[in-house]
LOMAR-829259 format. One record per residue: x, y, z of N, C-alpha, C, CB in turn; residue in one letter. Coordinates in steps of 0.1 Angstrom, whole numbers. Each point is the difference from the previous one (the first is absolute). Glycine has a CB too. Layout:
BEGIN
   npx   npy   npz  capx  capy  capz   cpx   cpy   cpz  cbpx  cbpy  cbpz residuo
     X     Y     Z     X     Y     Z     X     Y     Z     X     Y     Z       A
...
This chain:
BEGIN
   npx   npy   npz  capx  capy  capz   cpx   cpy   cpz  cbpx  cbpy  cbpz residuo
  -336   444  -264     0   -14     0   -10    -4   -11     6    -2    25       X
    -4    -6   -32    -5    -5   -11    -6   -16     2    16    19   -13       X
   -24   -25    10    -7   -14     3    -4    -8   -15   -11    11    26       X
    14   -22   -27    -5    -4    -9    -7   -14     4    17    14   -13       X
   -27   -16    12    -7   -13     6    -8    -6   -13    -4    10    27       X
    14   -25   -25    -1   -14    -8    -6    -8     6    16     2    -8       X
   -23   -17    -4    -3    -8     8   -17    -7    -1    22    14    12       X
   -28    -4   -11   -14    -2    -4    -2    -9    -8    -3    19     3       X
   -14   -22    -4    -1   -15    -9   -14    -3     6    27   -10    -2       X
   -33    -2    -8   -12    -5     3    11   -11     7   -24     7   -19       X
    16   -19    28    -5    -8     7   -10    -4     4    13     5     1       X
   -14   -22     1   -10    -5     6     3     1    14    -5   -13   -17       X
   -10    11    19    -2    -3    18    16   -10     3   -37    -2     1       X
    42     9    12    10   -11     8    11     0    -9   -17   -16    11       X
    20    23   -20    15     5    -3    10    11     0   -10   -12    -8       X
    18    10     6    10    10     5     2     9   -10    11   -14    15       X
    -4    29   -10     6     6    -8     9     8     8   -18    -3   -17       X
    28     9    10    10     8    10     0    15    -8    17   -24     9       X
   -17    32    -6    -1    14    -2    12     8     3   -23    -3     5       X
    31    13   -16    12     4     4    -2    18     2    14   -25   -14       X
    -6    27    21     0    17     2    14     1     0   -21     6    15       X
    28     6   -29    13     2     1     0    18     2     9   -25   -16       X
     0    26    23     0    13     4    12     4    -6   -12    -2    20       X
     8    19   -22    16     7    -6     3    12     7    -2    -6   -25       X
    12    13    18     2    11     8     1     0    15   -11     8   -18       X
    12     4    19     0     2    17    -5   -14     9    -6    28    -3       X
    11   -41    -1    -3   -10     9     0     4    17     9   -14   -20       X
     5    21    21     5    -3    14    -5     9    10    20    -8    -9       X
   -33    15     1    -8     9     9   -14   -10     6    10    24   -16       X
    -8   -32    13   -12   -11    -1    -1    -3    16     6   -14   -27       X
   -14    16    34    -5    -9     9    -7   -13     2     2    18     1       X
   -12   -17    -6   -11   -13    -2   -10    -3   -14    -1     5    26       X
     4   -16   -31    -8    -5   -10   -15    -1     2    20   -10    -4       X
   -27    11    -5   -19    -6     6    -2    -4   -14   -15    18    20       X
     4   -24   -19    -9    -3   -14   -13    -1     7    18   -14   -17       X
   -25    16     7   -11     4     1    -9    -5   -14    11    18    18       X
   -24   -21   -16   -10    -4   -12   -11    11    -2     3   -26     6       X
   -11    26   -15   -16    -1    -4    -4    -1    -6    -2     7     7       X
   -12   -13    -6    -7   -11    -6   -11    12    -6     5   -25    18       X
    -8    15   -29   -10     9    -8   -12     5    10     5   -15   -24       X
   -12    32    27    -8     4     4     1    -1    17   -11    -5   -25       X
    26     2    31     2     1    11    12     8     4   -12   -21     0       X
     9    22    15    12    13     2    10   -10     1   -10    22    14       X
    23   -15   -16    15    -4     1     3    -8    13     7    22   -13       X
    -1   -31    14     5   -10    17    13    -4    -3   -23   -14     7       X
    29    19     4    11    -5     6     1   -18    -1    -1    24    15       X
    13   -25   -20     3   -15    -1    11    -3     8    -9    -3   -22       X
    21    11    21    13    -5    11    10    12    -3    -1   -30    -1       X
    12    29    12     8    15     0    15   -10     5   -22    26    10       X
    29   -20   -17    18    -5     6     8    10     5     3   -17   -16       X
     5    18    24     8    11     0    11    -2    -7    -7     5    18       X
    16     5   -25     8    -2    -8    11   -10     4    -6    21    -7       X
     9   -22    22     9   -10     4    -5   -14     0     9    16    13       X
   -17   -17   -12   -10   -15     3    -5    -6    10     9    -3   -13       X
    -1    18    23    -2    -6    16   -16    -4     7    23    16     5       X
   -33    -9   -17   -15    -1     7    -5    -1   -12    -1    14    21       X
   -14   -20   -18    -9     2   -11   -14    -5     4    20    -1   -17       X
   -31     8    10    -8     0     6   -13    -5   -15    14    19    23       X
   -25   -25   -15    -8    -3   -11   -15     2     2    17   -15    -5       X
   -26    14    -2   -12     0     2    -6   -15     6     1    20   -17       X
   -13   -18    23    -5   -12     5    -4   -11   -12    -9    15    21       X
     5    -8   -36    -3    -7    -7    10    -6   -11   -19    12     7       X
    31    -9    -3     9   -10    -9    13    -6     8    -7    14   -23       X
     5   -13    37     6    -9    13     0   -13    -7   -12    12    23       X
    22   -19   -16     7   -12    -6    -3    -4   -16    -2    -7    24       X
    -1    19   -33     3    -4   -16     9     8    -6   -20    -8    -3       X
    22    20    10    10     7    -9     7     4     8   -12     6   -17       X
    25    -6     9    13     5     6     6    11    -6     4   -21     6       X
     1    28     0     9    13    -2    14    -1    -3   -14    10    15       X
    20    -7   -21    15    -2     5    10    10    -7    -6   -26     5       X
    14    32    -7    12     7    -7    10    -4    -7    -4    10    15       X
    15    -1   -21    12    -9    -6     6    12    -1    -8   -20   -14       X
    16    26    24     0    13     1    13     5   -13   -11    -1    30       X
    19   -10   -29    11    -2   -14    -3     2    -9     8   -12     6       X
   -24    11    -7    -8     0   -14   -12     8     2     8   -24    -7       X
    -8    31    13    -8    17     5   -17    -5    -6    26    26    -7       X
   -28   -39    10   -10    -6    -1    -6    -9    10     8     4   -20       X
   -24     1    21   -11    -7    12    -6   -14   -11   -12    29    16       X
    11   -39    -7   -12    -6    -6   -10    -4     9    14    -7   -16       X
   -26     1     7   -12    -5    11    -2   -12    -9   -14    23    12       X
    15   -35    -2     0   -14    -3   -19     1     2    30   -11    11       X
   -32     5   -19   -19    -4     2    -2   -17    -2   -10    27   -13       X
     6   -27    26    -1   -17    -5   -19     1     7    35   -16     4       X
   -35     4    -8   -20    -4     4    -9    14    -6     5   -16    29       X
     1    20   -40    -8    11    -2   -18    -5     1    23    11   -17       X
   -26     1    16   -17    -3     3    -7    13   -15     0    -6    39       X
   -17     1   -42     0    10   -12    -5    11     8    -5   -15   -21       X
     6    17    36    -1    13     4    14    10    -2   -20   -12    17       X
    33     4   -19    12     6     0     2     9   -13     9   -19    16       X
   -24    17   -22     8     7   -15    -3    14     5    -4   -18   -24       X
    11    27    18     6    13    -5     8     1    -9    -2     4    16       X
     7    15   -13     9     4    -3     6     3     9    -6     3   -17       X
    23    -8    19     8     0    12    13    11    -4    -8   -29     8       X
     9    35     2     4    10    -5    15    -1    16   -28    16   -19       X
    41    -5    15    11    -5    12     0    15     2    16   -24    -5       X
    -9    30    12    -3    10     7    15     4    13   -31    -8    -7       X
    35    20     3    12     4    12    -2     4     7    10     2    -7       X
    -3    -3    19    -1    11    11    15     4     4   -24    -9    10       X
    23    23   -10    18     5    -1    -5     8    14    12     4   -33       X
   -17    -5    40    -3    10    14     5   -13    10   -27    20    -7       X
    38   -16    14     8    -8    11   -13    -2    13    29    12    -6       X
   -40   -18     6    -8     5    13     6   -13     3   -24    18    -3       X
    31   -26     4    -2   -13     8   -14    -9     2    19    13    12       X
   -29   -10   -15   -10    -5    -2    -4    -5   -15    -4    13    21       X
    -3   -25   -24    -4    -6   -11   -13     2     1    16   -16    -2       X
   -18    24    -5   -13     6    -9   -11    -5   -10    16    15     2       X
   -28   -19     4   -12    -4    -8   -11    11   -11     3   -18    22       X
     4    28   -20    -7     8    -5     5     6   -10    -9     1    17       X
     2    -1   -30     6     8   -10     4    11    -1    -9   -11    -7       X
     7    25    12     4    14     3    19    -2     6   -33     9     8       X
    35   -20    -2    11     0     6    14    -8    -7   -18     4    18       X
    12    -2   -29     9    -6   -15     1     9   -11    -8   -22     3       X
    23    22    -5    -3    17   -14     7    -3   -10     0    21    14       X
     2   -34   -18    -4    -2   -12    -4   -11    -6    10    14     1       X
   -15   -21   -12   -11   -10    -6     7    -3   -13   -23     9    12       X
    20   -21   -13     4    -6   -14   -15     2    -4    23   -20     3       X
   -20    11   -13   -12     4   -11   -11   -13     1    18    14   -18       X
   -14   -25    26   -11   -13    -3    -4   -10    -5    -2    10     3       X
     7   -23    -2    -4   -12    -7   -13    -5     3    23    -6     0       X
   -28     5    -6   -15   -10     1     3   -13     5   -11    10   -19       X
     5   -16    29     2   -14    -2   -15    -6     0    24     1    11       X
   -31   -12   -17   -12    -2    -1    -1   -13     8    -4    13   -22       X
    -5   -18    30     3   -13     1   -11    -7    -2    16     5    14       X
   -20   -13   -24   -15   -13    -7    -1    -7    10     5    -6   -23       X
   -21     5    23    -6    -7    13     4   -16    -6   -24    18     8       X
C-alpha cells in the first residue's frame, strides 16, 4: 500500500484546512486509516483513525469537535477536515495504514504498516 498525503499549508489562528490521503495498491487489504502529527522537538500524537468502512472512528481529546475524518472509498482516499485550527496544531501530519483485521481502532503507531510521507501544516498566531 502506497499513501500520498496532500493538503498542508500555513494558516491563521481559526481557519480551516482539509488534508487528503490517497491510497494505492493493495487498498483492499486496508483495515483502518490514522493520521497522525509532530511538532517540532516533540514526540509523534495520534490525531484520529477511520476504519476503511467508515463504520467507526476515533479521535484524540485534542482535536474533538474540530476535526473530522472521513473516506471516499471510490476514490481510495482519507481526508481530515481541520476547522478552529489553533498554533498548537502545527506540524507535520502524516496518514498511516493498518492492513491487520484486529477489529479494533488503534492509537498507536507500531499498529500501522505503512506511512505517507507528510504535509506540514503551520498555523500563525
Amino acid at each position: 500500500v502506497q499513501l500520498q498525503a496532500s493538503g498542508g499549508g500555513l494558516v491563521q489562528a481559526g481557519g480551516s484546512l482539509r488534508l487528503s490521503c490517497a491510497a494505492s495498491g493493495r487498498t483492499g487489504n486496508v483495515y483502518a486509516m490514522g493520521w497522525f502529527r509532530q511538532a517540532p522537538g516533540k514526540e509523534g500524537e495520534f490525531v484520529t483513525a477511520i476504519t476503511w468502512s467508515g463504520s467507526s472512528t476515533i479521535y484524540a481529546d485534542s482535536v474533538k469537535g474540530r476535526f473530522t475524518i472521513s473516506r471516499d472509498n471510490a476514490k481510495n482516499t482519507v481526508y481530515l477536515q481541520m476547522n478552529s485550527l489553533k498554533p498548537e496544531d502545527t506540524a507535520v501530519y502524516y496518514c498511516a495504514a493498518d492492513v491487520t483485521w484486529s477489529r479494533i481502532l488503534s492509537t498507536k503507531p507500531p499498529s500501522y504498516d505503512y506511512w505517507g510521507q507528510g504535509t506540514q501544516v503551520t498555523v500563525s498566531s
